[in-house]
C-alpha positions in Angstrom: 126.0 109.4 155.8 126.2 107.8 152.6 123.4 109.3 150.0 123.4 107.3 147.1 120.6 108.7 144.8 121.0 107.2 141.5 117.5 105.3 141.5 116.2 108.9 141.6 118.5 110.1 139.2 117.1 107.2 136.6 113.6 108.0 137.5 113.7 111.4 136.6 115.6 110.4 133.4 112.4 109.0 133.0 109.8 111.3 133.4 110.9 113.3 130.4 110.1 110.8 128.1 107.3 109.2 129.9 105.4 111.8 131.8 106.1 114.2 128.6 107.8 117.1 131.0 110.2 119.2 129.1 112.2 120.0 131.7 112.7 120.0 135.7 114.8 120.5 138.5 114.9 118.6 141.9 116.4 119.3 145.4 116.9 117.6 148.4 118.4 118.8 151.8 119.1 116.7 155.2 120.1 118.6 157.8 120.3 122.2 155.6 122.4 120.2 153.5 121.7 120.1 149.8 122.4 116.6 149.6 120.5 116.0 145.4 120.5 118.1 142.8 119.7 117.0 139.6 118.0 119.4 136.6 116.9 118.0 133.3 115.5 118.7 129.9 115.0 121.9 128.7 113.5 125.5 130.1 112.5 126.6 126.5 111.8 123.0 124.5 111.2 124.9 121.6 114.5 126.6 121.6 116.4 123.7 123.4 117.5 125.6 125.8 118.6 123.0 128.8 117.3 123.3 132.0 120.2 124.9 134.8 118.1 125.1 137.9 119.0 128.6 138.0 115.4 129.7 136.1 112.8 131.9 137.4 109.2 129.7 137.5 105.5 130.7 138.8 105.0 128.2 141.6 101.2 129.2 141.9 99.5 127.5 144.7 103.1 126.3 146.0 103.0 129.7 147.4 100.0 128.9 149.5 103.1 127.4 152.7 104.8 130.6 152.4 101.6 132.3 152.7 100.7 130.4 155.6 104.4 131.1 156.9 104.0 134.4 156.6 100.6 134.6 158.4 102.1 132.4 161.3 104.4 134.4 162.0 102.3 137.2 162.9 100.0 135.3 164.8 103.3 134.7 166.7 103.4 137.9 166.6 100.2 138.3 168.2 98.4 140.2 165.1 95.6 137.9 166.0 94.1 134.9 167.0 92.8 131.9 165.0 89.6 132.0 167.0 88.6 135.7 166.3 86.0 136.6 163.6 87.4 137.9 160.2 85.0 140.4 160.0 87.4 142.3 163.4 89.9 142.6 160.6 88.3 142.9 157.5 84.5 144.1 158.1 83.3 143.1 154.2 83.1 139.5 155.4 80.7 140.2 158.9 77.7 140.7 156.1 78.5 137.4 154.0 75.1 134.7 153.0 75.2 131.0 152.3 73.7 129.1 149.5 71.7 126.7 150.2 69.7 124.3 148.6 66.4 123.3 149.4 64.4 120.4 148.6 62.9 121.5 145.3 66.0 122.4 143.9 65.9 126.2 144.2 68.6 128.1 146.0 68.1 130.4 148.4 70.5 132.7 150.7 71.0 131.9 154.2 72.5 133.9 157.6 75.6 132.6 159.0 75.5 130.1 161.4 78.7 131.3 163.5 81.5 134.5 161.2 84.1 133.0 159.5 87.0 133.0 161.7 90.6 133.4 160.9 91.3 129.8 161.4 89.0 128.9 158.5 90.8 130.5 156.5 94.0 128.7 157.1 92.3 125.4 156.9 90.4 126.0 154.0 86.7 125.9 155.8 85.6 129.3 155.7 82.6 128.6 152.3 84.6 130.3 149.4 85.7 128.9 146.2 87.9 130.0 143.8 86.0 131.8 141.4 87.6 135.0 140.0 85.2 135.3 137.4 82.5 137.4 139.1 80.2 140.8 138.5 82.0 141.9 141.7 85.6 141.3 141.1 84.7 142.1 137.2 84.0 145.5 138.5 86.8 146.1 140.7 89.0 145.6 138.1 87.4 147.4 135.3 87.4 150.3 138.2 90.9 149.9 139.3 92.9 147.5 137.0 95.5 147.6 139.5 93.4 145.6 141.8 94.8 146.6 145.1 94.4 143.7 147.5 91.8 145.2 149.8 89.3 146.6 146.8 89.6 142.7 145.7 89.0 141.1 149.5 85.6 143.5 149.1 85.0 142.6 146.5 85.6 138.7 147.5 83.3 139.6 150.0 80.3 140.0 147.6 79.9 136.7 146.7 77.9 134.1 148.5 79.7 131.2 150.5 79.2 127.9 149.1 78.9 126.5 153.1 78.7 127.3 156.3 82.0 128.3 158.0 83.7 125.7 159.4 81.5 123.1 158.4 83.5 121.8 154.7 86.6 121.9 153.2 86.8 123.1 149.9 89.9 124.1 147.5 89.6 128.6 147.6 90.4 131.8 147.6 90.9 131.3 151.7 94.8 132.0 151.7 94.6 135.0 149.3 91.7 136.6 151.6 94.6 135.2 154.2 97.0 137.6 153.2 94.8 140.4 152.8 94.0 139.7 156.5 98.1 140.3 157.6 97.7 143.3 155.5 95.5 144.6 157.7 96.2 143.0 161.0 99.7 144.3 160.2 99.3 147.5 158.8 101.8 146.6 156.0 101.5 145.6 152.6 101.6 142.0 152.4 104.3 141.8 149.5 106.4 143.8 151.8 105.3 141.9 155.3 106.8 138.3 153.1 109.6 140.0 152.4 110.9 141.2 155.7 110.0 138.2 157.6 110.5 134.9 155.3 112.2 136.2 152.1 115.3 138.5 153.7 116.3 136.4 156.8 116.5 133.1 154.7 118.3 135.1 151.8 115.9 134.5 149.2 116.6 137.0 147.3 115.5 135.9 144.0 111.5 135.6 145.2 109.1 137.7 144.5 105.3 138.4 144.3 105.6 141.4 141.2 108.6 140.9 139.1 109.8 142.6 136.8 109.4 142.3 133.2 112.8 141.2 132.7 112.6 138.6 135.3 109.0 136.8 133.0 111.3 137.5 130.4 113.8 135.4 131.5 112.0 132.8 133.5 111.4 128.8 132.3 109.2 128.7 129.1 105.6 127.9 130.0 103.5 124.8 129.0 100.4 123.4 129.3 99.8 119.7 128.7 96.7 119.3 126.2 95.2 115.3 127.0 93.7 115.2 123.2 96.8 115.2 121.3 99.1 113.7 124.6 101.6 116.0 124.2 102.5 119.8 126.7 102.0 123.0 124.3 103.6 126.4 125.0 102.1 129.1 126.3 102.3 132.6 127.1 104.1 133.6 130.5 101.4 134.7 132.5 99.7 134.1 136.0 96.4 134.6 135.6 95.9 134.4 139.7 97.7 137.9 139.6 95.4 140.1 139.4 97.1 143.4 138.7 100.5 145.4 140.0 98.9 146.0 143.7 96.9 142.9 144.1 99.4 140.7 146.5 98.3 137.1 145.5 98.7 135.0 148.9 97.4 131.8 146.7 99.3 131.7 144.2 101.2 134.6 143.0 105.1 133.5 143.9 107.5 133.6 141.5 110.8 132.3 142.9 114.1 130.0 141.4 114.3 126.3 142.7 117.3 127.3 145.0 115.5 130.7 146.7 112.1 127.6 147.6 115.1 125.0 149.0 115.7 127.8 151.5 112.6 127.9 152.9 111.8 124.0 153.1 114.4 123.7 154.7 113.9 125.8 157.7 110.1 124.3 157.8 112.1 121.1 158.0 114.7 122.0 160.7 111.0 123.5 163.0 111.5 127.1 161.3 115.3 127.8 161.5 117.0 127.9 158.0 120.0 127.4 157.0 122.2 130.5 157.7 120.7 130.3 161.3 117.9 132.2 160.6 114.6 131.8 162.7 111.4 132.6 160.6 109.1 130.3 162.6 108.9 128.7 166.4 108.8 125.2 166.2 105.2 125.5 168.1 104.4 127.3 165.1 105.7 124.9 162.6 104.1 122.0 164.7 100.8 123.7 164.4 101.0 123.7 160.3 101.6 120.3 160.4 98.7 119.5 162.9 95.8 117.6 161.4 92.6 119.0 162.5 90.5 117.5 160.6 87.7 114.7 161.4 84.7 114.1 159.5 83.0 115.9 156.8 85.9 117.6 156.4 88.1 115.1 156.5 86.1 113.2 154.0 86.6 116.6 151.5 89.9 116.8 151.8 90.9 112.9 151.3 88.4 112.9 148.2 89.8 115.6 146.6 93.6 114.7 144.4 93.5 111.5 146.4 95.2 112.5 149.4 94.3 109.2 150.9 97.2 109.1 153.7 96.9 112.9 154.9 94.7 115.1 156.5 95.2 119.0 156.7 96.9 121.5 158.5 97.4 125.0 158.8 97.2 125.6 154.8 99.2 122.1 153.9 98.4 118.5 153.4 99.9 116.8 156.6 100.3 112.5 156.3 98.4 111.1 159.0 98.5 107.3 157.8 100.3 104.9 155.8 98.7 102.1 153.4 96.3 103.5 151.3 97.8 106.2 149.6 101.2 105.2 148.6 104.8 107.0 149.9 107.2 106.4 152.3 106.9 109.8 153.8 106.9 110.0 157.6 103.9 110.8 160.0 103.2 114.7 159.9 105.3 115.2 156.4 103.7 118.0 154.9 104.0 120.4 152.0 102.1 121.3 149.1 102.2 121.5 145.4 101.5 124.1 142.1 99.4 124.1 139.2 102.7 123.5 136.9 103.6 120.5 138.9 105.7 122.4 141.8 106.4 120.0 145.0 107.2 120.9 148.2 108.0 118.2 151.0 109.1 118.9 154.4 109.7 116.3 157.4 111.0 118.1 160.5 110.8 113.9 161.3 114.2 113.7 159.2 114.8 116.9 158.6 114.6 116.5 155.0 113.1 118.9 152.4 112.4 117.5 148.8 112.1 120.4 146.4 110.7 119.4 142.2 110.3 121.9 139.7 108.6 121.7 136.4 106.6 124.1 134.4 103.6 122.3 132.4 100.1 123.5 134.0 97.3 120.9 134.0 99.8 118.4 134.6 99.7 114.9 135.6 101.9 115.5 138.6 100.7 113.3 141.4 102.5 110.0 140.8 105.5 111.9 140.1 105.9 113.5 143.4 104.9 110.3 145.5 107.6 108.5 143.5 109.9 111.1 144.4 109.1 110.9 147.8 109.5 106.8 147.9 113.2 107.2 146.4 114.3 109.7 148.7 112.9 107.8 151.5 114.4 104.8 151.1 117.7 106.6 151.1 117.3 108.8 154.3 115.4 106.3 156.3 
């Protein structure tokens, strides 16, 4: 086959001057074959340092696939099953209220309707949010400032749910209380469980949840685009979704090079089987991700929220379910997610094709950019 990418190739040219991104890097395989890959601009603007591809970035809540991977393939495993209550794994969550609000405007605290079950926490439904910033977490951390994953899931636990389970979608802490479940469904750490069954048999050795000092050092500058003056500032490297050196961040706590997250796209892409022939998912598994199971209310949520007007949700990813309103050439049950620095992942076991974009400005403008993306690489590999 013939790839000719060079409308891609101009596009991205573009988005450094346009979209005001110092620097990227973009990847895509067909078949486990790295068919694109392009880098631009810089990974340290300030010190003009260009952009190899080779850099270290935090992918925040492009870890959330992984995570969902991960917890997959132990309920492949048969750790558990989607239908079982969380509290048979991690008891904190058996005692949990909702707020609700009544007609006068007052809140009060309400039983559960039906436990949280593991499969709302994969799809996002179980009534949290994503607030780190309360008197219960607070004092977890000023108790143990390592903040060892289970401490945090208790104290995650303490809050009230914003819904009844099952009932909403809503963007939160569901896929870090996820991997806190395969910790204990498991009975390994869940740093180590990633490890042994996504990161080692796809050779990804340059992915990590806790790196090293050296490694931050080392990594792609950090930016964060400010709106009043139009222009992305630099900040410090940090990943304020990682709580502390034991506190195994299923959410968003990846730190990984563009090539190590190309490995693993592409086996979602080829139904779970990557590149050197490793297996890490069954393709029922993989299938299952991608599955829509969405209607309704939730539906509604989801498709509200970031404008994902052609795609319903999955297993812990955004899964197209239409075409017409939303605007990419992607095929029916493409799915993938993205990061809070602009991080896109894109996998179509359709095609087999995995598309891969890497930048590092948080609070960025990212979504045109990746549907573009997806148009050009689509009407290449049709």
């Amino acid at each position: 086959m013939n790839y000719t990418f060079s409308d891609l190739q101009k596009y991205l040219d573009t988005v450094l001057v346009r979209e005001k991104v110092p620097g990227f890097v973009c990847k895509v395989l067909h078949k486990g074959n790295l068919v694109f890959d392009y880098a631009g601009g810089y990974s340290d603007e300030n010190k003009q340092k260009p952009m190899t591809g080779r850099e270290h970035f935090f992918i925040y809540s492009a870890s959330k696939p992984i995570t969902c991977a991960a917890a997959m393939h132990a309920y492949e495993e048969g750790k558990f099953l989607m239908g079982h209550p969380l509290w048979w794994y991690l008891n904190e969550f058996g005692e949990c209220k909702v707020k609700t609000k009544q007609p006068d405007g007052s809140i009060t605290l309400e039983p559960l309707n039906e436990p949280i079950r593991v499969q709302d926490l994969f799809t996002m439904s179980a009534g949290l949010n994503y607030n780190f910033d309360t008197p219960a977490i607070k004092e977890a951390l000023a108790k143990n400032p390592k903040a060892p994953t289970r401490e945090i899931m208790r104290a995650i636990a303490k809050g009230n749910l914003d819904f009844q389970p099952g009932t909403r979608w809503q963007y939160s802490l569901c896929h870090d209380v996820l991997a806190g479940l395969v910790e204990v469904a498991t009975g390994e750490r869940f740093a180590d469980y990633v490890k042994r069954v996504i990161f080692d048999p796809l050779g990804m050795n340059d992915t990590y949840l806790h790196p090293t000092p050296e490694i931050i050092e080392n990594m792609a500058a950090q930016y964060k685009f400010n709106y009043s003056i139009g222009e992305p500032e630099l900040v410090e490297k940090k990943n304020g979704y990682i709580l502390g050196e034991e506190y195994d961040s299923g959410g968003a706590g990846i730190i990984t090079t563009a090539g190590d997250y190309a490995k693993f796209i592409a086996a979602m892409a080829n139904y779970g089987v990557g590149q050197n022939g490793a297996r890490i998912l069954s393709k029922a598994g993989v299938n299952l991700m991608r599955t829509n199971v969405f209607d309704g209310q939730r539906l509604k949520d989801f498709q509200g929220w970031m404008n994902n007007f052609e795609y319903g949700y999955g297993f812990g990813v955004r899964t197209k379910i239409g075409v017409g309103r939303g605007g990419n050439f992607s095929s029916i049950g493409e799915f993938g997610w993205d990061g809070a620095a602009g991080f896109l992942s894109s996998m179509d076991p359709e095609k087999n094709v995995a598309i891969l974009y890497a930048q590092h400005v948080l609070n960025p403008q990212h979504e045109v950019i990746h549907n573009k993306i997806k148009n050009f690489v689509n009407m290449v590999i049709e």
